[in-house]
Each structure stands twice: as structure tokens, then as C-alpha cells.
N, C-alpha and C positions, 0 to 999 in steps of 0.2 A: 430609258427614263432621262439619260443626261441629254438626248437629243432634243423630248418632250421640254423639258426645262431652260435649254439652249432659244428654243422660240418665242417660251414664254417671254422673255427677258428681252429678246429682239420685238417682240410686243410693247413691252413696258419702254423699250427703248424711243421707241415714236411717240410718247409721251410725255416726254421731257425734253424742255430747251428754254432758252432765258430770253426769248422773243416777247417785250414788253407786249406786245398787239395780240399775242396767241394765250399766253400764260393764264390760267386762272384761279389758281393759287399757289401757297409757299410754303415751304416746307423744309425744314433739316432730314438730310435724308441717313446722319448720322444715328438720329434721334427714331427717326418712324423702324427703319431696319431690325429693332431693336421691338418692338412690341410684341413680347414672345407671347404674350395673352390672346391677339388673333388667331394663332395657327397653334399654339401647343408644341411649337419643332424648336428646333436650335437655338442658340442665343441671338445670329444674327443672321438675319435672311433676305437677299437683295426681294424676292418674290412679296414679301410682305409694302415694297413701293406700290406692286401694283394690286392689292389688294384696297389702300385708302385713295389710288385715283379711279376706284371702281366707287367706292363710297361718294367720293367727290362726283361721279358723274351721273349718280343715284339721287344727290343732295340738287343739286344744277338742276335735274330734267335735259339733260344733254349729253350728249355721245361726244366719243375720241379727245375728252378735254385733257390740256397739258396742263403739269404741273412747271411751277420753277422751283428747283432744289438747288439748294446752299448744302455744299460737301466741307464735313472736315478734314484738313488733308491725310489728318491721322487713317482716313480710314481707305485711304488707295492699299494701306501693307496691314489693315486689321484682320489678323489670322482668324477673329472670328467667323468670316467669309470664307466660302472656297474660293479657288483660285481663279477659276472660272468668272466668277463673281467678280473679284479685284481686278483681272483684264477688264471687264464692261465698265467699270468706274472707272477707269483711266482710261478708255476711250471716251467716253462722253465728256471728262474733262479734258482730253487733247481736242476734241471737236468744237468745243465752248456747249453743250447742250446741259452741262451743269456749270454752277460756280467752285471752286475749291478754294477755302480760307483759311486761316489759321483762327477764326473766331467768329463760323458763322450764327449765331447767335441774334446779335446785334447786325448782320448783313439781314438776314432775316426779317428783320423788323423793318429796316429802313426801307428794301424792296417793298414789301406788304404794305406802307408807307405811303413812299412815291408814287407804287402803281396803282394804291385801292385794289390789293388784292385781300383774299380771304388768308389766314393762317391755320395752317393743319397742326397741331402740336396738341403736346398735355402739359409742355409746362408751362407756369404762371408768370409774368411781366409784372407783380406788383410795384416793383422800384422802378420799373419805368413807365408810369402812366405822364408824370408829368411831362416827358419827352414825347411820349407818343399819346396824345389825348384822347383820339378814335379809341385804343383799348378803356377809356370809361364810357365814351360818349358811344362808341356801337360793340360793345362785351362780342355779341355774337357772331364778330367776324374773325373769333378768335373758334377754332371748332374742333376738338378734342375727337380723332378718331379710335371710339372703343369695341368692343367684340357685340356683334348683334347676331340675331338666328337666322339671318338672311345674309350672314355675311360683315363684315364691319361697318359703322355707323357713324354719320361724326354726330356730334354732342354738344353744342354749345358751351362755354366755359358760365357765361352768365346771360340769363335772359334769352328773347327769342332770336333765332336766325337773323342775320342782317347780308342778303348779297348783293356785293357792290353791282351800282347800276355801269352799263359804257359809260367811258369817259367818268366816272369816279377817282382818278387819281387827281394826287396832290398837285397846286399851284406851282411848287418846286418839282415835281417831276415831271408837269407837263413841260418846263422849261428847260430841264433837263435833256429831254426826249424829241427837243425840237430841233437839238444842233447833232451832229455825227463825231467820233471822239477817237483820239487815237492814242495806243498806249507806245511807248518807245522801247519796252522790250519787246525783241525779234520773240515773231510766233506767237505772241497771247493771240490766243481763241478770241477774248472777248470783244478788243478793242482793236484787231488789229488782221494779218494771217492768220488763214486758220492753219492747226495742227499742232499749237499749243508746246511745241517743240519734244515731244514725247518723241520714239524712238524714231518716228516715221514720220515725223512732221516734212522733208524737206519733199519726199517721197508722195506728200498729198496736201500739199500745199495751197487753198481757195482763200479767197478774199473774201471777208466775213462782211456781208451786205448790211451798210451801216441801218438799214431801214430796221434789221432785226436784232440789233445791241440792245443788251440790257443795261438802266439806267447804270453810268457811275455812282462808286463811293460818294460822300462830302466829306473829307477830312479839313475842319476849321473854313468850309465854305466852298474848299477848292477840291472840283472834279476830280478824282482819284478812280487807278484800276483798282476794283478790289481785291485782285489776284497776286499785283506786283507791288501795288502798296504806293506808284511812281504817279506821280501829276499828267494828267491827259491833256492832249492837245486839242484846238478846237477845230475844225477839219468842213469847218460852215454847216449850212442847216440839211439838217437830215431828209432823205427824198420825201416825197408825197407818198402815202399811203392810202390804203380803204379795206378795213377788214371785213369781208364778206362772207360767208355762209351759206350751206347746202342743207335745203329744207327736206324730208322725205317724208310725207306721211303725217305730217303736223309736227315733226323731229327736227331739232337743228341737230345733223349729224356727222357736219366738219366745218372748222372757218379755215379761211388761208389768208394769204394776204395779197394782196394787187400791189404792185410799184409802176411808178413811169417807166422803167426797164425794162419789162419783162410783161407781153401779154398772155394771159392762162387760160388756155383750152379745157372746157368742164365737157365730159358726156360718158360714153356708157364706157371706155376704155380709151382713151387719149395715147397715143403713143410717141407723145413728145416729152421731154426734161420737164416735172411741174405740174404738169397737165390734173386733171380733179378728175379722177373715176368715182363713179357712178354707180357702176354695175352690182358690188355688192349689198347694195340696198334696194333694187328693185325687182319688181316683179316680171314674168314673164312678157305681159304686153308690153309693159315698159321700157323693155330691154327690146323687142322688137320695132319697136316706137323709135326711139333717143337712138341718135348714131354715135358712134364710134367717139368723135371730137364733134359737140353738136352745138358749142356757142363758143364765140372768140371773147373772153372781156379784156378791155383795157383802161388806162388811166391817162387820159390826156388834157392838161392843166386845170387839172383835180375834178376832172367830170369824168364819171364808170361808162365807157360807151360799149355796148354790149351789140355782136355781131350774130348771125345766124349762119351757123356754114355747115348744114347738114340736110338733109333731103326731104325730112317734112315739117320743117318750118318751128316757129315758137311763139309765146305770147307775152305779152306785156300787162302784170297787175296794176295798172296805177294806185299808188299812193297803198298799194297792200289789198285792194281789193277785191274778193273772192265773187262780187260779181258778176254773171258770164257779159252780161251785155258793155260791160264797162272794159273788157277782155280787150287789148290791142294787137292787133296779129302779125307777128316778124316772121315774115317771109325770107327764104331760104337767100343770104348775101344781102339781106337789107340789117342797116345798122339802126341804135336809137340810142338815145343815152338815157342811163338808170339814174332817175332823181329821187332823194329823200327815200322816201319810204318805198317806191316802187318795189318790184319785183319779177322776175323774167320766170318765166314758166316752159321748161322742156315737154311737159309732160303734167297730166292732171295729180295733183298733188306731189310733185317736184317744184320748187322754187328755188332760185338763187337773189339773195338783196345781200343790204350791209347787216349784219350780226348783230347788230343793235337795234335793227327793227323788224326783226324778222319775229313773230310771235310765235308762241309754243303752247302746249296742253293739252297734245294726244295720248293718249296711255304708254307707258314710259318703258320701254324694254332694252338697258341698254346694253351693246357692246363688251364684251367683259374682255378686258387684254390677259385676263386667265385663265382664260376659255384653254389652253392648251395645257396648261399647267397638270400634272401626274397627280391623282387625290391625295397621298400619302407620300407623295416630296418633301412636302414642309413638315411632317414628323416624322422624316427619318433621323437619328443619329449621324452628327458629323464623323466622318471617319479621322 
């Protein structure tokens, strides 16, 4: 069972990071840990994270969505966790995939803020609407996860649902998000090397890709690490991006993200650093279909130019088009670049475009990152 439980959590792990581009919502993860009303178990339980990003990806109509968690740091040595437990929190804060504050709260709010994200919580903001206006002006992107018969639910705090559309976030966050930032203490995760200086930081040491920083603090105006508390430096404007999306089925089932650095290999098993597999989502033909690494995409002064490097070819939707005669055929080493709304087609009902115009509303079955999880885990007695 502790091995069942070990995966589960490496599950729940790919679901969390503070990549402003991937994230789609926020959450205290001091606070959700804590909702012993879902499961009936313990008082605190890392497993119950991944019980409201199944809600959240329930609520979306979308698979594999990341959450952004704000950590209190009280809760790296909270005994009411196994121990097991409190190692996974402290790697994901030596990694930067969580934030750790002494008052995430107010971090909370201002990320959810900046970025136009949704907030997972049950408690109430009444004294601060006037700082933060969207909690009167859209109530329902405030969304209380509580115990449903299918599982956990979120709830609205007031009024109907509101989910922020792309590109929703704040005037100050977009300009936040447009320059790359650097903290001065050695080893923060967020703003700087990764490995966060925890035991093994020097040991695994990567350079945190400024494209995937999460917005700075503003303390009195000025760009602040949330972590270190210390003024960031400005480090010029952050790369070019393009968040993109793997359609399966009428399913958006993963985004990633494209940078001028790095081109990303999608098809049925990529066997390169990054690469977008495929495979678990398709069907037999398909997998016979779709090779191995079956389109090259890139980003070259901010046009997606999307290659063909697999043995039977691909198609081009324009403008979204499910069309067959409007169909444009990439042949196997010819390139094209992906405009607006386009979409590259592997295979008949596989699509890859940008995340923000890919449409959805097939029957919705998603991915459960608890799919591993032992049924009677979360109601056992802590020992």
C-alpha cells in the first residue's frame, strides 16, 4: 500500500508548478490538505491535493490541469503528514513546483489576481474586496471544493461559475510577465537556480527557464521574491512563448509550452528531453498511424512553424476547420507555419493548435491522478 500511495503522489506531482502559461488555478495547499470531510481519514492528507485537481479537471472539461499552490512553510515539519509526505513538499519547494511563505494567504490572492486564475478555497475575502474587486465583480471564480457522490465538487462561493477566458489576467500581471527576474539569493527555485538550496541543491542544480517564473510579489510597487522577501532584478524581457494543446477525441488532454529555445517533438512516443507522447490517449489505428516523433514544432520570431518528420504525413485545419476539403496535406519533411486558429492534424481526431482556440465538448472522461491510490488509504489511522 505504501508503494500504491508513493505513485499516487508522484501522480499528483505532475500537477503542480507555478508556470504562469500552464497553471489553472490556486490554491493553499495548507488549507485543501486539511478537508477531512472528503475522505473521512486523518487530519491531514497530501492525497486529498489530488482529489480537488480531479474536481478542477471535472469543472474545466479538461485533462492533466496544473494547479498553482501557495505552501505555508509551517507545513514542510507539520507532523500531521507522514513523513513521506513532508519529503514530497520539500521537494517540490526545492524544485520551485510550489511556492513556500510565511503568509500564503494574501500570495494567494494576488497570483489568482495577476494571472486571472480561478481560487480553490472555502474561506471568505470579505475585507478584502476592495483590494481585490473581481471577488464582487465575478464571486464565482472563487470555488469552494466540497464532498460530492461522484467524488469532490467545487461550489461556487456566490453566483454562477465564472472561468477565466486566455489571456484573462491583470494589466499588472501581464506586465509583470513580460520581463524575466532575478532573486539574489543563491538557489531560490523561483527567480533564479533551481534546487532551492535544500540538502541537494548543489547536487541538481538547472537553471530555472525564465519563460516558466511565476509572477513576482509587489511589495509597495517593487517586484519582490515571494520566497526571500528581497527586490528582484530585471534580467530584460522574458522569451517568446505559445501555449499549445493536444486535442484527442474532441478532449483538450495536455498544453505545454513552445519557447524560441527548445523545439518539441509530439507523436506516439518521442524519445527525446520534452518530447509530447501521445500514446496514452490513442487507439489502436492510431498508434499504428502516428509514428514514434511525428511533427517537429517550433517558434521562430513568434510564428509556431510546425514540421512533418514521420512516415505518413499530416494535415493542416485552417482557421479550426473540420472540413475535409478545406484539409491541407503535410507531407512527410515539409513545413508550414500554424496561424491563429489553425490546427495540425496527426491523425483523424488528434489535433495540436494554441490552447486558447482549440474547442471542446465531447463527453468528458477525465484522467484521474488517483487512479492509483489504495481505496482505504485515506481512512486509515495515522500511526
Amino acid at each position: 500500500m505504501r508503494f500504491e500511495i508513493s505513485k499516487v503522489l508522484d501522480a499528483i506531482e505532475g500537477r503542480v508548478c507555478t508556470d504562469p502559461s500552464l497553471a489553472r488555478a490556486v490554491l493553499d495547499l495548507a488549507e485543501v490538505i486539511r478537508y477531512q470531510d472528503l475522505d473521512g481519514g486523518r487530519p491531514a492528507s497530501l492525497l486529498r491535493l489530488g482529489m480537488v485537481i480531479d474536481a478542477l479537471s471535472r469543472e474545466l472539461e479538461e485533462d492533466s490541469v496544473p494547479v498553482y499552490a501557495v505552501v505555508h512553510r509551517a507545513l514542510l515539519s507539520d507532523a500531521d503528514l507522514t513523513s513521506n509526505e513532508r519529503m514530497v513538499v520539500r521537494r517540490w519547494a526545492d524544485d520551485g513546483l510550489v511556492e513556500v511563505l510565511d503568509n500564503p494567504g494574501d500570495r494567494m490572492l494576488e497570483v489568482a489576481d495577476l494571472l486571472g486564475l480561478p481560487l480553490l478555497t472555502r474561506v471568505r475575502f470579505d475585507g478584502l474586496r476592495g483590494r481585490f474587486p473581481w471577488l464582487v465583480e465575478q464571486p464565482g471564480r472563487v470555488l469552494a471544493p466540497v464532498p460530492g457522490a461522484g467524488g469532490p465538487a467545487l461550489l461556487a462561493h456566490v453566483g454562477g461559475g465564472h472561468t477565466p477566458v486566455e489571456g484573462d489576467r491583470s494589466p499588472v500581471g501581464a506586465k509583470l510577465l513580460a520581463r524575466q527576474w532575478r532573486c539574489t539569493e543563491p538557489g531560490c527555485a523561483l527567480f533564479g537556480g533551481g534546487g532551492g538550496g535544500g540538502a541537494f541543491a548543489d547536487l541538481a542544480r538547472v537553471d530555472r527557464a525564465p519563460a516558466g517564473q511565476p509572477p513576482p510579489t509587489l511589495r509597495n510597487g517593487v517586484p519582490t521574491c515571494p520566497r526571500h522577501g528581497v527586490r528582484l532584478g530585471d534580467g530584460g524581457p522574458r522569451p517568446r512563448t505559445e501555449v499549445l494543446a493536444v486535442r484527442v477525441g474532441g478532449l483538450i488532454r495536455r498544453r505545454f509550452v513552445l519557447t524560441e529555445e527548445q523545439p518539441v517533438l509530439v507523436g506516439r512516443a518521442p524519445d527525446t528531453s520534452g518530447g509530447i507522447m501521445l500514446g496514452q490517449w490513442l487507439n489502436d489505428e492510431a498508434r499504428r498511424w502516428i509514428s514514434r516523433s511525428h511533427i517537429r514544432l517550433e517558434l521562430r520570431v513568434g510564428e509556431v512553424i510546425v514540421t512533418d518528420v514521420s512516415t505518413n504525413g499530416s494535415g493542416i485545419r485552417p482557421n479550426g476547420s473540420m472540413t475535409e476539403s478545406e484539409r491541407l496535406p503535410l507531407a512527410p519533411n515539409q513545413s508550414r507555419v500554424l496561424s491563429g486558429a489553425d490546427m495540425v492534424e496527426l491523425y483523424p481526431g488528434v489535433q495540436i493548435g494554441r490552447a486558447g482556440e482549440l474547442p471542446t465538448g465531447a463527453p468528458f472522461t477525465p484522467t484521474s491522478v488517483m487512479a492509483e491510490a489504495p481505496t482505504m488509504a485515506m481512512r486509515l489511522p495515522r500511526s
